[in-house]
ZAMARFI-750803 format. One record per atom (N, C-alpha, C, CB): residue in three letters; x, y, z. Coordinates in steps of 0.1 Angstrom, whole numbers, plus 5000, padded with zeros to 4 digits. Atoms other than C-alpha are relative to their C-alpha. Glycine has a CB too. Layout:
BEGIN
ALAXYZ...
//
This chain:
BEGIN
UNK500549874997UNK639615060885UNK500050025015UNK498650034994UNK500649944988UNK639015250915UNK498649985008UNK500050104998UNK501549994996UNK635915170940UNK500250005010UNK499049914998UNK500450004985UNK634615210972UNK499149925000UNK499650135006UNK501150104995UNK632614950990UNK499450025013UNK500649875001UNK500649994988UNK630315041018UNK499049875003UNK499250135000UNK500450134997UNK629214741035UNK500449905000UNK499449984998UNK498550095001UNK631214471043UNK499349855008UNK501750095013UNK500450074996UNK628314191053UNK500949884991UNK498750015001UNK499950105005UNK628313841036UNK500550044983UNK498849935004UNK500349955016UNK627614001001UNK501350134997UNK498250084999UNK499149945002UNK629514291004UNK501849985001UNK499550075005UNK498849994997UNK632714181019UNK500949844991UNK500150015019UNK499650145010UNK633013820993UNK500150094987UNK498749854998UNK499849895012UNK632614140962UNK501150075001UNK498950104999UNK498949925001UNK635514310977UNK501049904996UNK500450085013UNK498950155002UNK637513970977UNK500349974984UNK499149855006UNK500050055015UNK636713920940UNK500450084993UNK498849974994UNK499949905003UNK637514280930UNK501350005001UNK499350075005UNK498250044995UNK641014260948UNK500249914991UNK500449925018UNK499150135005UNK641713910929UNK499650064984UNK499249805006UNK500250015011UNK640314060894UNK500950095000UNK498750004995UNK499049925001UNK643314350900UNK499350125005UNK500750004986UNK500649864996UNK640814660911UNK500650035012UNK498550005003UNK500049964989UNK641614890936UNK498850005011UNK500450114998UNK501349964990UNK638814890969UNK500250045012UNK499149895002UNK500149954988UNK638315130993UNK499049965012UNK499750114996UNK501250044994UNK636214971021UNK499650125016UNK500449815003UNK500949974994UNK633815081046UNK499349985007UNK499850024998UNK501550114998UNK631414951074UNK499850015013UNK500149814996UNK499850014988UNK630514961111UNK500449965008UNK499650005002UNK499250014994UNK632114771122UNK501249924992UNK499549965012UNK498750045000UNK635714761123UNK501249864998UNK500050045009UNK499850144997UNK636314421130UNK500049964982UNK498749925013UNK500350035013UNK634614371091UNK501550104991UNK498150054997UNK498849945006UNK637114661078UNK501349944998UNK500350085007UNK498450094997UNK640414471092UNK499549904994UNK500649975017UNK499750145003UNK639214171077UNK500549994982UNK498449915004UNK500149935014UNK639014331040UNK501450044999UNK498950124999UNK498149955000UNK642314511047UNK501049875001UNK500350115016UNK498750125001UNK644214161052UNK499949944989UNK500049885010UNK499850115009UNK642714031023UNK500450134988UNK498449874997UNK499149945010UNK644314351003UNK499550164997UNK500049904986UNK500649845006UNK641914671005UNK500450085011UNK498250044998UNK499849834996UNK642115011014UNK498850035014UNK499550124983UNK501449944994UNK640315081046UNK500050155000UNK499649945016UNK500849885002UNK638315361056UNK499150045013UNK499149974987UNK500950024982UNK637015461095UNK498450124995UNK501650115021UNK501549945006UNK634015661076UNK500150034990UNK499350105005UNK500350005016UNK632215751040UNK501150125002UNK498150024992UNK499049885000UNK634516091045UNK501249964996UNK500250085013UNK498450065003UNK637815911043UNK500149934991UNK500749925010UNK499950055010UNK636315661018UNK500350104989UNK499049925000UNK499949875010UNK635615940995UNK501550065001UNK498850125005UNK498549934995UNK639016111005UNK500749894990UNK500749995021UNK499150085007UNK640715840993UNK499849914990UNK500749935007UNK500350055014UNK639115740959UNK500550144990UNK498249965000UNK499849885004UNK640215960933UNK498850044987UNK501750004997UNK500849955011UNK637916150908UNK500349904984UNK500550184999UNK501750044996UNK635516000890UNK500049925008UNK499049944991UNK500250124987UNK634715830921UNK498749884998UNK499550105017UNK501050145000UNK632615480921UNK499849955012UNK500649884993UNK499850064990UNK631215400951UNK498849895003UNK500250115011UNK501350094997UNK629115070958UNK499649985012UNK500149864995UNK500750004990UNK626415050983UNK499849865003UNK498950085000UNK500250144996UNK625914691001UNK499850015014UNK501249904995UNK500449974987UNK623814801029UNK498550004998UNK500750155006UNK501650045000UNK620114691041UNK499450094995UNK499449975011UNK500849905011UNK617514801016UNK498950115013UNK498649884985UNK500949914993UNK615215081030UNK500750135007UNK499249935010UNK499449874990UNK616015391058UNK502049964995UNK499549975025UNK499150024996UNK619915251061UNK501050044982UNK499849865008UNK499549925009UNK620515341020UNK499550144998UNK499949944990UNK500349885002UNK618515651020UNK501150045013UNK498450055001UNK499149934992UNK621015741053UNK501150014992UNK500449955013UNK499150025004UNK623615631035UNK500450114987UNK499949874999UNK500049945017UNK623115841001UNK500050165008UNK498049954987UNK499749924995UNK622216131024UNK501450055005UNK499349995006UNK498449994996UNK626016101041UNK500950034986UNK500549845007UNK499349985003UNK627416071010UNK500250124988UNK500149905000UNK500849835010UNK625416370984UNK501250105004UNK498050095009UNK498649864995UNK628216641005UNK501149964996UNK500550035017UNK498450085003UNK631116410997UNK500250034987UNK500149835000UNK499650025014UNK630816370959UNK500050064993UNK499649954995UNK499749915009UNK631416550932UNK499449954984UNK501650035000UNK500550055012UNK629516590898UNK500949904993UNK499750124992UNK499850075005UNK629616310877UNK500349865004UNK500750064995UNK500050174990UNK630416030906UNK499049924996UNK499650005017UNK500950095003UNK628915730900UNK499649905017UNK500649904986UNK500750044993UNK626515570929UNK499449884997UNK499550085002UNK500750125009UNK625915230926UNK499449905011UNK501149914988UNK500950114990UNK623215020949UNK499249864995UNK499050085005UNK499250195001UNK624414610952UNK498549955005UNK501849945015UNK500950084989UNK621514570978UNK498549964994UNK499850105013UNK501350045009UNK617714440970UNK498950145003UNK499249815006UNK501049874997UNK616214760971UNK498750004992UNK500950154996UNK501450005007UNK612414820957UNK500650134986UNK498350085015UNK499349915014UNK613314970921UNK498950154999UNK499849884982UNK500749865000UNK610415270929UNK501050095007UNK498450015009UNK499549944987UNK612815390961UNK501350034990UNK500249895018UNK498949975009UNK615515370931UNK500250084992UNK500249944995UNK500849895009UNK614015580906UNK500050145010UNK498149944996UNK500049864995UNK613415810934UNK501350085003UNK499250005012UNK498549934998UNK617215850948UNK500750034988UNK501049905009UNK499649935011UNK618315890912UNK499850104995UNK499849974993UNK500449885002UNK616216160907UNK500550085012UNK498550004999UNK499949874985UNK617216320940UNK501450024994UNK499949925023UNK498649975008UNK621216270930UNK500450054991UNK500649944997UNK499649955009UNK621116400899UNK499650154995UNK499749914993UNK499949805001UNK620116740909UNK500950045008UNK498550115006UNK498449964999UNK623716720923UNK501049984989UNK500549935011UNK498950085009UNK625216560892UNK500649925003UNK500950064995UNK499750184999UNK625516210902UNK499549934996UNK500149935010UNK500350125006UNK625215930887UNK499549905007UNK501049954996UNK500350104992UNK623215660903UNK499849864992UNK498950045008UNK500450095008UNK623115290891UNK499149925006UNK500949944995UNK500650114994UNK621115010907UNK499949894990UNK498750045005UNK499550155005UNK622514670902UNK499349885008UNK501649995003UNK500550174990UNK620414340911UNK500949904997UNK498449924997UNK499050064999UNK622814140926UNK499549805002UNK500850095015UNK500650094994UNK622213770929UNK501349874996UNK498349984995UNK498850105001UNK624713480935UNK500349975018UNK501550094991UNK499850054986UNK624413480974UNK501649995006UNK499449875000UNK498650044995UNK627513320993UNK501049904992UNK499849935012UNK499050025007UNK628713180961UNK500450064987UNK499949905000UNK499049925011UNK629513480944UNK501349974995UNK500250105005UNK498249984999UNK633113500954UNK500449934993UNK500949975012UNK499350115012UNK633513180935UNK499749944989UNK500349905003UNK500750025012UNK631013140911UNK499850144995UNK498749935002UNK500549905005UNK630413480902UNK498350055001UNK500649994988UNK501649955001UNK627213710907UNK499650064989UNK499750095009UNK500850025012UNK624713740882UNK499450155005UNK498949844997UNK499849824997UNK624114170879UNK499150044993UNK501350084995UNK501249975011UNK621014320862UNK499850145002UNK498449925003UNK500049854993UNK621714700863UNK499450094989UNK501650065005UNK500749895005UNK620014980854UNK501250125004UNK498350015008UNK499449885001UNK621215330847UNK500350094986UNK501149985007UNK500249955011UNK622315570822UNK501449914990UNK500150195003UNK499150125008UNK624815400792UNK501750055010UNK500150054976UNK498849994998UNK627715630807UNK500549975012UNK500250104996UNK500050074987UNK627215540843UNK500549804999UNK498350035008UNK500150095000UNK627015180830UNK502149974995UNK498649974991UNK498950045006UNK630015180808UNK501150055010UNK500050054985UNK499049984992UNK632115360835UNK500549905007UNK499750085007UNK499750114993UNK631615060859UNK500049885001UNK499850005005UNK500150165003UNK631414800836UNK501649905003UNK499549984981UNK498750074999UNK635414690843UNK499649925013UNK501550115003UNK500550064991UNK633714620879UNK499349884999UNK499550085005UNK501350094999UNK630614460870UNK500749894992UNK498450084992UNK499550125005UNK632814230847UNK500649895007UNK500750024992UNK499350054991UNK634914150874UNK499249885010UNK500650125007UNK501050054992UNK632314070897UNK499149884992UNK499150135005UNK500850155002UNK630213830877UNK500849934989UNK498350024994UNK499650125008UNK630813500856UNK500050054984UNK499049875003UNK500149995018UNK631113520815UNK498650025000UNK500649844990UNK501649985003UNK628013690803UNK498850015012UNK499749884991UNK500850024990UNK626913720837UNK499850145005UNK500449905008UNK500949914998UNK625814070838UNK499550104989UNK500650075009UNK501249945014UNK623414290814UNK499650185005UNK498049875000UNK500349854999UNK622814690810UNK498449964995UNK501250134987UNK501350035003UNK618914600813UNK498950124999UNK499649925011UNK501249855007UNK617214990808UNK500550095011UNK497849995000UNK499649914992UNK617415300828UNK499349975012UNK499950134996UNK499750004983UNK617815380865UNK498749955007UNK500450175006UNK501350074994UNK615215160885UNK500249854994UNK498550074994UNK500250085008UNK615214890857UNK500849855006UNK500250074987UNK498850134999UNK618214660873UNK499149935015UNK502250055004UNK500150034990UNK616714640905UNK497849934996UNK500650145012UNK500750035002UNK613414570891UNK499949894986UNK499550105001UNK499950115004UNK614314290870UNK500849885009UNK500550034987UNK499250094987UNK616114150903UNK498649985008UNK501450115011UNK501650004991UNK612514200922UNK499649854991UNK498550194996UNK501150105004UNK610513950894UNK501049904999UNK499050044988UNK498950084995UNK613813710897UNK499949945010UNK501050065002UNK499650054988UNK613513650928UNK497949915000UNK500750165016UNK501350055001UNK609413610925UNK500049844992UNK499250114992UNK499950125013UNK610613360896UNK500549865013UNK501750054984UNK499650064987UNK612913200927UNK499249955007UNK500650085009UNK501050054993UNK610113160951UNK499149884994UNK499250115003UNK500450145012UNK608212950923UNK500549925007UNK500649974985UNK499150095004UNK610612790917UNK500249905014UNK501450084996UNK499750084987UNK611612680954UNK498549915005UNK500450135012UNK501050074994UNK608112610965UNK499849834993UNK498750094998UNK500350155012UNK607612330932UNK501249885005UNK500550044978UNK499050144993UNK610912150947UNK499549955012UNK501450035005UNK500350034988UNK609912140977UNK498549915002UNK500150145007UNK501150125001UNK606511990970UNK500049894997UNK499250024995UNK499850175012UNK607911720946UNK500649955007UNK500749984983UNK499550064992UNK610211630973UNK499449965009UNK500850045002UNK501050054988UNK607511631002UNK499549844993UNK498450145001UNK500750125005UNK605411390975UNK500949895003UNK499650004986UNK499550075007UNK608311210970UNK500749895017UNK501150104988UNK499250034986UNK609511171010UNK498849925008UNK500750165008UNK501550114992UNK605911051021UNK499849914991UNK498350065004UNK500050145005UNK605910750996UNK500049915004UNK500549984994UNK500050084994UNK605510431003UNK501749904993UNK498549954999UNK499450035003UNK608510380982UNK501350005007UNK499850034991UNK498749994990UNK611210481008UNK500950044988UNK500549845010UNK499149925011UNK613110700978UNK500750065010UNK499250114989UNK498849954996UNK616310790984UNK500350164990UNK501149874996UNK500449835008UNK615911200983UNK501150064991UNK499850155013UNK498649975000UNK619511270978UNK500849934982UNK500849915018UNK499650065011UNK619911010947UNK499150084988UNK499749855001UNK501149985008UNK616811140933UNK500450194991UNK498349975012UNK498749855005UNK618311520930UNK501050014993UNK500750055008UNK498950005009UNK620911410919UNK500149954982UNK501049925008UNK500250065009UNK619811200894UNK499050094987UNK499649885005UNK500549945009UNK617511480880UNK500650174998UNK498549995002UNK499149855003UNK620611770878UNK500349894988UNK501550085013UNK498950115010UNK622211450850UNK498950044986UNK500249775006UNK500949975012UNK620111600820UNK498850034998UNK500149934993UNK501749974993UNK616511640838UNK500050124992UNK499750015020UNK500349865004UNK614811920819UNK499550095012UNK498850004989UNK499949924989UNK614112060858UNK501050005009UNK499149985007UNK498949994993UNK618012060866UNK500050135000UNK501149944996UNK499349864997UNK619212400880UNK501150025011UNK498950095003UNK499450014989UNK621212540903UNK499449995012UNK500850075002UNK500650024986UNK619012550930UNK499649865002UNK498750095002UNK500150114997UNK618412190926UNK501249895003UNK499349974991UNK498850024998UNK622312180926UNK500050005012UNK500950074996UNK499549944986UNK621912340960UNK499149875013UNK499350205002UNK500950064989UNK619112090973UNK501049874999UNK498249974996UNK499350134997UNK621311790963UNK501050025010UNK500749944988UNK498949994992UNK624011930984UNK499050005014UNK501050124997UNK500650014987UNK621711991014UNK499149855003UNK499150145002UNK500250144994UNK620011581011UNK501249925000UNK498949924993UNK498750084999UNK623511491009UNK500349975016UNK501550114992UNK499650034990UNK624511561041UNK498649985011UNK501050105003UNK501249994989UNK620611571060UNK499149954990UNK499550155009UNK500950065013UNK618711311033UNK498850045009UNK500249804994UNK501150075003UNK615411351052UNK500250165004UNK499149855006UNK500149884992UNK616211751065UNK499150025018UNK499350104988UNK500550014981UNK615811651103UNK500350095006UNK500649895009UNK499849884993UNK617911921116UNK499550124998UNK501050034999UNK500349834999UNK616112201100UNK498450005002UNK500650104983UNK501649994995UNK612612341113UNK499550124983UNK499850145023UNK500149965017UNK610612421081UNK498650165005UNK499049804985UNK500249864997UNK610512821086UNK500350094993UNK500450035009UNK500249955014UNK610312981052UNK500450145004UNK498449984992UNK499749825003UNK611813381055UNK500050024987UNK501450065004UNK500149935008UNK611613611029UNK500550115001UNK499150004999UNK499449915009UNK613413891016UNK499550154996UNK500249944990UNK500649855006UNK610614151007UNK499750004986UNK501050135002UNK500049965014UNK611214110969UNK498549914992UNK501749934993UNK500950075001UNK608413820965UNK498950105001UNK500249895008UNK501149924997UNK606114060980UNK499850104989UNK500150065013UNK500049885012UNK606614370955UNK500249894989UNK501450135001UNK500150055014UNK606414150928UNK498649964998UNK500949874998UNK501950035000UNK602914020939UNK499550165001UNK499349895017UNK501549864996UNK601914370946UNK500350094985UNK500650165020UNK499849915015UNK603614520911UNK498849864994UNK502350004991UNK501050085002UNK601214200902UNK498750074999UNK500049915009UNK501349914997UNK598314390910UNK500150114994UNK499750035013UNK500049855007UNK599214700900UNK499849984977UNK502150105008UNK499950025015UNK599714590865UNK498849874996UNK501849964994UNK501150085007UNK596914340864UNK500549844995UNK499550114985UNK499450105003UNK599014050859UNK500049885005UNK500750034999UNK500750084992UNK597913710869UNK501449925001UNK498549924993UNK498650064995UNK601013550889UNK499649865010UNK500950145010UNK500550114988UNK599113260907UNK501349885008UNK498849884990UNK499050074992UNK602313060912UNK500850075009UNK500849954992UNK498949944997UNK604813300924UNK498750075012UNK500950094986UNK501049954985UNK601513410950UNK499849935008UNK498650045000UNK500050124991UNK600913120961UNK501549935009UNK499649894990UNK498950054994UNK604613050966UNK500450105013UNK501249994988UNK499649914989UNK604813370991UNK499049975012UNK500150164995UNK501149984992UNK601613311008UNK500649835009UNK498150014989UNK499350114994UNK603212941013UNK500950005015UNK500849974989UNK499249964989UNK606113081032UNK499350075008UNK501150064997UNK500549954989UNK603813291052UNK499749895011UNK498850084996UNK500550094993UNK602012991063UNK501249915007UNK499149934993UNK498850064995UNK605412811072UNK500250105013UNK501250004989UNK499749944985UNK605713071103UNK499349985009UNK500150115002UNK501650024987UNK602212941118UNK500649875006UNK497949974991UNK499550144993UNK603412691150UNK498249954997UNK500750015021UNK501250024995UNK599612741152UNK499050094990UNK500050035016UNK500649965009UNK597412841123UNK498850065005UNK499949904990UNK500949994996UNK594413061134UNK498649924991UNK500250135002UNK501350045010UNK592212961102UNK499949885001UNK500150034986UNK500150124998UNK592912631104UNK499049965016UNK501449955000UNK500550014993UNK591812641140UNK498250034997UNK500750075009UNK501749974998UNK588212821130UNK499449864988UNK499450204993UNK500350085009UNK588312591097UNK499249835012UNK501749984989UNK500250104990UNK588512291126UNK498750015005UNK501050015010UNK501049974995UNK585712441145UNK499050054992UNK500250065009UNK501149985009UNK583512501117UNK499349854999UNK500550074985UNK500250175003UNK583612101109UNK499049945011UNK501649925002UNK500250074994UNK582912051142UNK498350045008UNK501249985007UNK501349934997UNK579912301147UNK498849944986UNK500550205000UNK500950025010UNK578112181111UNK499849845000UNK500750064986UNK499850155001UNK579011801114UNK500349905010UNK500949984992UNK499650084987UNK579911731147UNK501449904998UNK498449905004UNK498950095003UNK583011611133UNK501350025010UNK500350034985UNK499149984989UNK586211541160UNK500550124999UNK501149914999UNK498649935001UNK588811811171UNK500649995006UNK500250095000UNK498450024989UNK592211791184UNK500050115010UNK501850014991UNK499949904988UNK592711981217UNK501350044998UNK499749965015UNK499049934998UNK594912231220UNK501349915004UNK499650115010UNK499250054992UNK598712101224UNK500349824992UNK499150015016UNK499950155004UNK597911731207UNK500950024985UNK498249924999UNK499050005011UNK600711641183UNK498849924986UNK501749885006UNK500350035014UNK599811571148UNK500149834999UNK501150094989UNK499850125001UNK598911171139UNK501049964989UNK498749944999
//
């Protein structure tokens, strides 16, 4: 089929790649230029703005968004509302909040467009593993751009999960699931790296992807990273986040739903940005005001 691709980062410009190699046509798109020409060698259609993308898609037009969630797709949807013509289908790749989804669907469809929202997840090894797709929308929006969505992910690796909102909000508690998930490795490997046993991290990963009931791929991904850095010396342990963790704890609340792991796992990474923990500091000086117990001065490394 026919698509347009706006956005041409990591994510977006490895989906055009896969799209091209599954036989689709793709119109691409993106600020910069430099990303355009790179897409165009590997076989698409560029495009120096959404005007010319549009121009050169032909009716029903498909156009996927893979541009940072918040202001930069509402610009984006704004730009493209004049372009399209009833019945277009609109479909947003990016991790957008599935309320802000719900809402641009409703705004588009008092033009007669179609909007889908697809949670995308497969990272930087989409292109070759295929991404895993959780989209929401209506059946005929779905079934229009399911030749795509097949293309794009692995066997059985994407799902028509309910209407418009619904893909990107089963991508939100996914990722909450993720965070878990990451924090529990990461602790069983801490336990496992301060031992007195001197365990070999790198064997030990590997040895529990070989039929371990806690193999996955993310534990695929840790054996590859103690492969080459068994104790992770080069990296400073500085936990980012994404936004999706958060709205999952806060849809948490709203629905009353007790998520203690997946809260703990975000509050975790918060604390991973402290060089210098304020609470800990008053915690310190509480000790030392009730008990007269030591404190380290400002500056003194950890024993």
């Amino acid at each position: 089929m026919d698509i347009g691709m706006i956005g041409l980062g990591r994510m977006g410009a490895n989906m055009t790649v896969r799209l091209l190699r599954g036989g689709h046509r793709v119109v691409v798109t993106d600020l910069s230029a430099d990303a355009v020409a790179a897409s165009v060698a590997e076989g698409a259609a560029g495009a120096a703005s959404l005007s010319e993308l549009v121009d050169k898609l032909p009716p029903r037009r498909a156009v996927w968004m893979m541009v940072p969630s918040g202001a930069p797709v509402d610009s984006t949807i704004a730009q493209l509302v004049p372009l399209l013509a009833k019945g277009d289908v609109l479909i947003d790749g990016g991790n957008s909040n599935y309320h802000d989804s719900m809402r641009r669907a409703e705004s588009v469809a008092a033009h007669g467009i179609e909007y889908v929202d697809a949670g995308t997840s497969g990272g930087i090894w989409g292109l070759k593993e295929g991404y895993c797709l959780m989209v929401g929308g209506s059946d005929d929006a779905f079934s229009y751009v399911e030749p795509a969505l097949k293309t794009l992910a692995p066997p059985d690796g994407y799902a028509h999960v309910g209407p418009t909102g619904a893909g990107h909000f089963v991508k939100m508690v996914h990722n909450g699931v993720e965070y878990g998930m990451m924090a529990a490795y990461g602790e069983g490997f801490e336990l496992l790296a301060g031992s007195k046993f001197n365990v070999d991290l790198h064997q030990v990963a590997a040895l529990w992807n070989r039929g371990s009931v806690v193999r996955s791929w993310l534990l695929e991904l840790a054996e590859r990273a103690l492969a080459s850095d068994p104790r992770l010396e080069s990296i400073a342990g500085y936990v980012q986040d994404s936004g999706e963790g958060r709205w999952t704890v806060q849809e948490a609340l709203d629905q009353d739903v007790p998520l203690p792991v997946i809260t703990l796992s975000l509050m975790r990474r918060f604390s991973s940005r402290q060089q210098s923990s304020f609470s800990a500091k008053l915690q310190a000086a509480l000790r030392n005001e009730f008990g007269g117990h030591a404190v380290k001065a400002a500056g003194t490394k950890p024993a």
